[in-house]
ZAROFI-858161 format. One record per residue (C-alpha): x, y, z; residue in three letters. Coordinates in pm, whole numbers, plus 50000, padded with zeros to 5 digits. Layout:
! residues N
XYZALA ...
! end
This chain:
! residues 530
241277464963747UNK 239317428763809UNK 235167423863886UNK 236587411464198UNK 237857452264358UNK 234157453864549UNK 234787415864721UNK 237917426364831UNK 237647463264910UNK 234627446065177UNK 236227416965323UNK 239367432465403UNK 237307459265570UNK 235097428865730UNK 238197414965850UNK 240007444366005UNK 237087463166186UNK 237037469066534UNK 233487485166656UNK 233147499867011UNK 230027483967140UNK 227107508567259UNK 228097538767002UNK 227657555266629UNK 231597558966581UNK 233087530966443UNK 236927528366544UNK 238977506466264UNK 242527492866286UNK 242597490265926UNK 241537525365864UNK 245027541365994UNK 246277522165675UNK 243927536265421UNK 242577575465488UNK 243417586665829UNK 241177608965993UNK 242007642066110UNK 241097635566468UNK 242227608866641UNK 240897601066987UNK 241507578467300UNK 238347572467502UNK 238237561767814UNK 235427536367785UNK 232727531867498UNK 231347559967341UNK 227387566167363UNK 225457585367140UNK 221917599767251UNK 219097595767011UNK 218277625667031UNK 219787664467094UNK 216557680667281UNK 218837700267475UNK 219047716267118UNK 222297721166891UNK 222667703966586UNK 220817676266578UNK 222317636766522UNK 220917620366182UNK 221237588366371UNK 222567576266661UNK 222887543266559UNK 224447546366121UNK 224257512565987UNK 227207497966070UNK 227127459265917UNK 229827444465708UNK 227487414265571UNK 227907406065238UNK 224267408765185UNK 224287443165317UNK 226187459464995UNK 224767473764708UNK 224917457764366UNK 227257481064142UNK 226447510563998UNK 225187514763620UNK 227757539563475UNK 224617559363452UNK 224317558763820UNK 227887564963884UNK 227577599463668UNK 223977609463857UNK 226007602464190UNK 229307621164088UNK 227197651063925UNK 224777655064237UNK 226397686964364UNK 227637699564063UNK 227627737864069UNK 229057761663756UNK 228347804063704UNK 228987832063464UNK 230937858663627UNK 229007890263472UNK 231317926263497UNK 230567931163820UNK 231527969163795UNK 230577988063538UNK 232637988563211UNK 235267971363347UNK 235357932763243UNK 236027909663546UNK 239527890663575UNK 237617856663608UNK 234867844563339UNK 233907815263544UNK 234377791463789UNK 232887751463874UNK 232417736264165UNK 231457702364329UNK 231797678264658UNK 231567643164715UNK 230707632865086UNK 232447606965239UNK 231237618665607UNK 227837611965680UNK 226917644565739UNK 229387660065463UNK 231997674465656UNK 233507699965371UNK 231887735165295UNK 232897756064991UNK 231427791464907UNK 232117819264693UNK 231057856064691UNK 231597891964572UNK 232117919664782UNK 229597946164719UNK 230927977064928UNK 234337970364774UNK 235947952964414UNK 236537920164465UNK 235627881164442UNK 236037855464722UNK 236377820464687UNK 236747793365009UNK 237217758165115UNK 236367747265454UNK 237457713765577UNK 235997702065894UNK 236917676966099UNK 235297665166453UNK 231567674066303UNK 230817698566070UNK 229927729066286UNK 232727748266265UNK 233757741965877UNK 229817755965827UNK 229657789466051UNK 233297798065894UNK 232097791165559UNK 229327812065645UNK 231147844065845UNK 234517848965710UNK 233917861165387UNK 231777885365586UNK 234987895365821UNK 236747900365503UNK 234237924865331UNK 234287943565664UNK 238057944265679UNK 238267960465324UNK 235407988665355UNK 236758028965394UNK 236348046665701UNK 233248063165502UNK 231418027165486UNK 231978016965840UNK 230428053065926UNK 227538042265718UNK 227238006065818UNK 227228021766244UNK 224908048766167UNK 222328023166040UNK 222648001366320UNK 222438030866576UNK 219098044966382UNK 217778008566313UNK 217968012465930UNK 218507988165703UNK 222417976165663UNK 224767980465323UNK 224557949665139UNK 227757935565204UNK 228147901265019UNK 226397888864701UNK 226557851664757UNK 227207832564406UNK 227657799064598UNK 226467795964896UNK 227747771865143UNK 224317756165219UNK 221167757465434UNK 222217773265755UNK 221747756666066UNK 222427793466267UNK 219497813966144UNK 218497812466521UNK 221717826566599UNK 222747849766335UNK 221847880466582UNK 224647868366794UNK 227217867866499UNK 226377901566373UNK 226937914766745UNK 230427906866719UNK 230997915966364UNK 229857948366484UNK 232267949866759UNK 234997942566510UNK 234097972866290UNK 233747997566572UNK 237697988166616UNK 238197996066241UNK 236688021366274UNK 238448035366577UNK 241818028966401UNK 240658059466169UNK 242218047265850UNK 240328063965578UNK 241218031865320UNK 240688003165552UNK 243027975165561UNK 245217962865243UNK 244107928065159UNK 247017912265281UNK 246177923465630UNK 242317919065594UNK 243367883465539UNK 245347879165852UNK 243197896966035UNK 239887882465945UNK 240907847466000UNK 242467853666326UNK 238957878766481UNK 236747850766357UNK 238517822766502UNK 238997845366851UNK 235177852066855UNK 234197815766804UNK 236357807467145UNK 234517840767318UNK 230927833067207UNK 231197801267439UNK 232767818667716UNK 230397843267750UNK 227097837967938UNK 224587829367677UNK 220837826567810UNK 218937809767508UNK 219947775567532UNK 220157768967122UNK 222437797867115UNK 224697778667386UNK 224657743867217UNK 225947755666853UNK 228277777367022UNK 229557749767190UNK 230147725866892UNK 231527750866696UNK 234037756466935UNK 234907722367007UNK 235187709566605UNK 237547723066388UNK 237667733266041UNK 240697742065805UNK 239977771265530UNK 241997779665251UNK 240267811065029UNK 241287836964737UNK 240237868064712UNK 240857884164336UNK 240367920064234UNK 241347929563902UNK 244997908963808UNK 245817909864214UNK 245367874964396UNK 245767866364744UNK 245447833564878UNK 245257826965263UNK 245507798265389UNK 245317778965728UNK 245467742365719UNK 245997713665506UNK 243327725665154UNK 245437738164925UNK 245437761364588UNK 247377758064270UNK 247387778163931UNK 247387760763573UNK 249927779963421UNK 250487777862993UNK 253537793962916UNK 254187808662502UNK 255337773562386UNK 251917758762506UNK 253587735962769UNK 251197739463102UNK 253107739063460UNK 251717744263791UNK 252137772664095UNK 251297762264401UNK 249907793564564UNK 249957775364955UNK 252477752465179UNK 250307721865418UNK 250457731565761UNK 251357699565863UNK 254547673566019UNK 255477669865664UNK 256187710465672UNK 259987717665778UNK 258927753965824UNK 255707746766049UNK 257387723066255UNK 260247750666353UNK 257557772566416UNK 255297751366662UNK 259477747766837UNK 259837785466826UNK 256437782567068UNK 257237762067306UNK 259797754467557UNK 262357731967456UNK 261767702567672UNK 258417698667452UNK 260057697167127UNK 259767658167095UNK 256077655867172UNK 254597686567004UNK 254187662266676UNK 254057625966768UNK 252997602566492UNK 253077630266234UNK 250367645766452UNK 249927676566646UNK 250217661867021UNK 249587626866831UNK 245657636366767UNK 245617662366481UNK 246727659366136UNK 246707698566058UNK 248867723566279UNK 246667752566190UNK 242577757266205UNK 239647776466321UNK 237757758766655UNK 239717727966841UNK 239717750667150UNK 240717716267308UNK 244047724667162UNK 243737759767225UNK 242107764467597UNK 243927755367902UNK 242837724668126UNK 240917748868384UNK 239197768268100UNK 238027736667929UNK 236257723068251UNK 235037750168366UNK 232937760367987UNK 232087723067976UNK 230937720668357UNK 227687744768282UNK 225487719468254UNK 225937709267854UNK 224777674767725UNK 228267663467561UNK 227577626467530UNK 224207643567323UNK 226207674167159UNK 228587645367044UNK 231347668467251UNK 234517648467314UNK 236337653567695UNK 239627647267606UNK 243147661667676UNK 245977650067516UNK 249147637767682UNK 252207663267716UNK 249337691267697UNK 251797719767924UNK 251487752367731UNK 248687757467506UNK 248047774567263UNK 249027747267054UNK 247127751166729UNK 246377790366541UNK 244537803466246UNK 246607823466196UNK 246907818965816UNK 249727820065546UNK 248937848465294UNK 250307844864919UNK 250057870364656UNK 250487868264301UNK 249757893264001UNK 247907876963750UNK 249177871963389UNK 247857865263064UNK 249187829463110UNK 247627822563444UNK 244627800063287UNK 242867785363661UNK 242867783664014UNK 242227751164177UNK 240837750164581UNK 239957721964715UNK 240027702865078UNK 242757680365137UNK 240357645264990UNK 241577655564686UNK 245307665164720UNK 245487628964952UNK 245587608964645UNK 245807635064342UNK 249417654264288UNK 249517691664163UNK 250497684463830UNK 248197654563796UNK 244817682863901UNK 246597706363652UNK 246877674663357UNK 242917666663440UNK 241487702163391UNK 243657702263103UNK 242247676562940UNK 239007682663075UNK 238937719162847UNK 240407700462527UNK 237137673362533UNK 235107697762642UNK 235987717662340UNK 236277686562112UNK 232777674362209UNK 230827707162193UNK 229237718161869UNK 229797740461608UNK 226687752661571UNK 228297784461384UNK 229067764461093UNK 225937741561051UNK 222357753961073UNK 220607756961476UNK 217707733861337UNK 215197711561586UNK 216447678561383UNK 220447687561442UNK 219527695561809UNK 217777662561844UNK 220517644861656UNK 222847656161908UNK 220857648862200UNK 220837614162094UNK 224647609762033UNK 225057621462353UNK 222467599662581UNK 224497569562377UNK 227737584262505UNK 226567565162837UNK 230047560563064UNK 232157579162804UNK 230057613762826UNK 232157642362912UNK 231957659263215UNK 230707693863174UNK 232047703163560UNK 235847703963579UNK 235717701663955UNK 233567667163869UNK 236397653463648UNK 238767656663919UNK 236737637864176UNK 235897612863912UNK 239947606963911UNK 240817609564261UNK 238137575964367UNK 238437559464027UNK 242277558863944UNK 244517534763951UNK 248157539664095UNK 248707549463697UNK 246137575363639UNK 244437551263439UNK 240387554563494UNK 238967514763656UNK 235207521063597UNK 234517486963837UNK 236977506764105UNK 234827539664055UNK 231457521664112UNK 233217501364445UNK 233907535964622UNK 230547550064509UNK 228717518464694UNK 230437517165015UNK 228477516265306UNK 228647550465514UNK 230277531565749UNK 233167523365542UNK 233287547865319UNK 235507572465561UNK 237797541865576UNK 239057545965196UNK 238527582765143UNK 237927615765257UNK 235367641865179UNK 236447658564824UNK 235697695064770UNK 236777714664456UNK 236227749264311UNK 238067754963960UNK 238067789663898UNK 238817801263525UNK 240927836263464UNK 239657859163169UNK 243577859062954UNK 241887891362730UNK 241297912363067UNK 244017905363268UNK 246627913262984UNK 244237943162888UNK 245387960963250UNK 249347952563111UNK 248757973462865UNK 247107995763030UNK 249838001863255UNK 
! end
C-alpha cells in the first residue's frame, strides 16, 4: 500500500461529509459506502445535544466531539511502536485453574481484546464461572444506539443464566437468605469483567427482578433446574422482558428512571457460550458470531461455525419475521437489507422502539424525561402496523467437544465485517505457530540473568515485527490493517489508528474478540472415560 492511504482515506471523507448543524452526530453520505451503522435514523429537523445530563442517566463525554476534517487537524502517523501500545491497550489473557476439585477444566485459557471505534466504546465482552453450578460463560455484547444496553446485559445475563441452572435446593437457599437478610450464595466469579459499572446506583432494582425470576423457578418445583439449552432461551428472553418492564413501571428515584430509560431505548446484540466439561452451547441473538478451529488427524485445520447472522442476508430469519406478520407487510418488514429500513440485526435485547406499540412509546416517553439530554431518539419507522418486530429470543447450538476442537472464537460483528471464518481460523493459527517459534527454550539452555537480558533485547529490536502475545490482538491487527489480500499494509494500519473520532465510525466498527483455547488432554480424557 502507498504513503499516500492517510491523504486519501481524509479527503475523500472531507469531500463526502454532510454534518447536521447544531448537534454531536455527524450524518455522512459517504459512510453508507464504507461501515454502515446499525441504526439508521430520519430526523425531523437538526439534532441537539445538551451539555450536560443533570436530569441524571449516563452522562454525554461531549456534546460537541471534534468534528473538523482540516488537514491540519490529523495526527502525524503512528511509530509502529505506537501502533502496538494502541492495539495492545485492552489486551486481556487468564489461566483457567480446575475450577472443581480433581477434575481438570475443558478450557486452559482464553484472550481477549477490543478496539473502539465509537466514542464511548460501544462493545462489552465478559466472561465468568458459575459458582453454584459447573460451568464457564463467555459473552459478546454489541451495542448499537449508545452503549447502555450492550453494558447492563453484559453485566446481568450471565447472572440470569447461573440462576436458571441452580437445583431447587439452591433457589431454597438463595430465598431463605433474602427473607432473613443474610448474606446471598456467591453466584458468579467474574474472570473478565465487562467494565466499571455505571448501575451501582441501581443494582437494588436489578436484583429485585432477578429475584422475581427465581421465585418462578422455584415455583415450577423442578428439583434439577433447567437443562442449559433452556436456561439459554430462557435467560435471554426474562432479561430482555425485564429491561422493557423496569421503564414501565413507576420508578421514584430519578437516576433509576434515566438509565432505565436508555437501556430500553438502545439495543445491544449478545452472542455467549457456556462450557461444562466437553458440552458447549452457544446462544446467540444478533449479528456476533462464534466459530471453532477445528485440526482434524492429518493436521489440516477447518472451521465450525457454531451461529447463523440474524440478519436480511439470513433465508431462514427472513421467513420467520413473514411467519409474524400479516402478509400485506411482507415487502416492508426488511427494506434496504434492514429491519423496517433502520436496523441491520433482526434480533437484540432493548430497541423497544421496535418492540412497543405507538401508544406505549408516548405514553413512557411523555413522563417528563429529558430525551434531547438522554440522547433518546422519537422516532417510528414507516409501515410500523404490528409490533413486535424485533426478539431476543436467541438461537441455541450445541456441540460435544472433541479432542480436535482446538478454539472458540466470539467476537462482535467489527470483526466478521471484513474478516471471513476461515481467514480468523488461518490468523490464530498462525498466531500459535510464532508464538511457539518465538518463545524460548529455556529447558534446554541455562535460566541465567545474562540469557534473560539477551532476550529482552532481541525482542525490544523486534520493533513492528514483535509477535503478538494476545490472539484476539492479532486478529484486530488484521481486520484494520489488511489489504483485500490478507497481506499486512503497516502505513494502512497506522491510517485507521489516527482517524479522528469523528471519522473513525465511517471506516470501521467497534472490534471485540475473546479466543478461548480447549484443553485436547481433558476433553479426550472424558472419551475414555466413557
Amino acid at each position: 500500500m502507498s504513503s499516500t492511504v492517510s491523504y486519501w482515506i481524509f479527503n475523500s471523507a472531507r469531500n463526502s461529509i454532510a454534518t447536521l448543524q447544531g448537534g454531536q452526530r455527524l450524518y455522512s453520505r459517504y459512510a453508507s459506502n464504507r461501515i454502515k451503522s446499525k441504526w439508521r435514523l430520519f430526523p425531523q429537523g437538526p439534532v441537539t445535544l445538551k451539555n450536560n445530563a443533570s436530569c441524571g442517566g449516563i452522562a454525554l463525554q461531549k456534546a460537541f466531539r471534534h468534528t473538523s476534517t482540516e488537514e491540519d487537524d490529523f495526527h502525524l502517523p503512528l511509530s509502529p511502536e505506537q501502533v502496538n501500545e494502541v492495539l495492545r491497550a485492552g489486551e486481556s489473557a487468564h489461566k483457567i485453574l480446575d475450577l472443581v476439585s480433581g477434575v481438570p477444566s475443558s478450557v486452559l485459557r482464553f484472550e481477549s481484546n477490543q478496539l473502539a471505534a465509537n466514542f464511548p466504546v460501544e462493545d462489552r465482552g465478559g466472561v465468568a464461572a458459575c459458582l453454584q453450578t459447573n460451568g464457564l460463560m463467555f459473552g459478546v455484547f454489541d451495542g448499537h444506539g449508545g452503549h447502555a444496553c450492550a453494558q447492563a446485559v453484559s453485566e446481568r445475563l450471565f447472572y440470569y443464566v447461573a440462576v436458571s441452572l441452580m437445583s431447587q435446593q439452591t433457589l431454597e437457599q438463595m430465598e431463605g437468605a433474602m427473607e432473613s437478610m443474610k448474606p446471598l450464595l456467591p453466584i458468579l466469579q467474574w474472570l473478565k469483567h465487562p467494565g466499571d459499572s455505571i448501575y451501582k446506583d441501581v443494582t437494588s432494582v436489578h436484583l429485585d427482578h432477578l429475584r422475581v425470576y427465581w421465585q418462578e423457578l422455584l415455583n415450577l418445583h423442578m428439583e434439577m433446574g433447567l437443562n442449559i439449552e433452556e436456561a439459554l432461551m430462557y435467560s435471554f428472553q426474562r432479561l430482555d422482558s425485564d429491561i422493557s418492564l423496569e421503564i414501565q413501571a413507576a420508578l421514584e428515584d430519578e437516576m433509576t428512571r434515566n438509565l432505565s430509560l436508555q437501556v430500553a431505548f438502545s439495543g445491544a446484540t449478545a452472542c455467549m457460550a457456556h462450557v461444562d466439561g466437553v458440552h458447549l452451547h452457544v446462544a446467540n441473538a444478533g449479528d456476533c458470531r462464534a466459530i471453532l478451529g477445528v485440526q482434524e488427524d492429518n493436521g489440516m485445520w477447518s472451521c465450525l461455525p457454531l451461529t447463523r447472522d440474524h440478519n436480511a442476508w439470513n433465508p431462514t430469519e427472513l421467513s420467520r419475521l413473514k411467519r409474524e406478520h400479516p402478509e400485506s407487510e411482507h415487502r416492508t418488514i426488511i427494506m434496504d437489507n434492514r429491519l423496517l429500513g433502520v436496523l441491520m440485526p433482526c434480533r437484540a435485547f432493548g430497541d423497544v422502539q421496535l418492540k412497543w406499540s405507538k401508544e406505549l412509546q408516548r405514553s413512557v416517553l411523555e413522563r417528563g424525561f429529558d430525551t434531547e439530554a438522554l440522547n433518546i431518539y422519537q422516532f417510528t419507522p414507516p409501515h410500523y402496523y404490528t409490533p413486535p418486530y424485533l426478539t431476543a429470543r436467541p438461537e441455541v447450538t450445541y456441540h460435544r467437544l472433541r479432542p480436535q476442537d482446538k478454539f472458540l472464537v466470539l467476537a462482535s460483528d467489527g470483526l466478521w465485517d471484513v474478516l471471513g471464518n476461515e481467514d480468523v481460523v488461518r490468523l490464530v493459527v498462525e498466531h500459535l505457530a510464532e508464538v511457539c517459534r518465538h518463545k524460548p527454550d529455556l529447558a534446554q539452555r541455562p535460566a541465567n540473568l545474562g540469557l534473560m537480558q539477551s532476550l529482552l533485547l532481541q525482542r525490544k529490536a523486534q520493533g513492528l515485527h514483535a509477535t503478538d502475545q494476545n490472539a484476539a490482538t492479532r486478529l484486530i491487527r488484521y481486520a484494520i490493517g489488511s489489504n483485500e489480500y490478507g497481506e499486512m499494509e503497516p502505513e494502512r494500519l497506522s491510517a485507521m489508528l489516527t482517524l479522528p473520532e469523528d471519522l473513525a465510525r465511517m471506516y470501521r466498527d467497534d472490534i471485540s474478540v475473546t479466543v478461548v483455547y480447549f484443553n485436547s488432554d481433558s476433553i479426550g480424557s472424558s472419551y475414555k472415560g466413557s
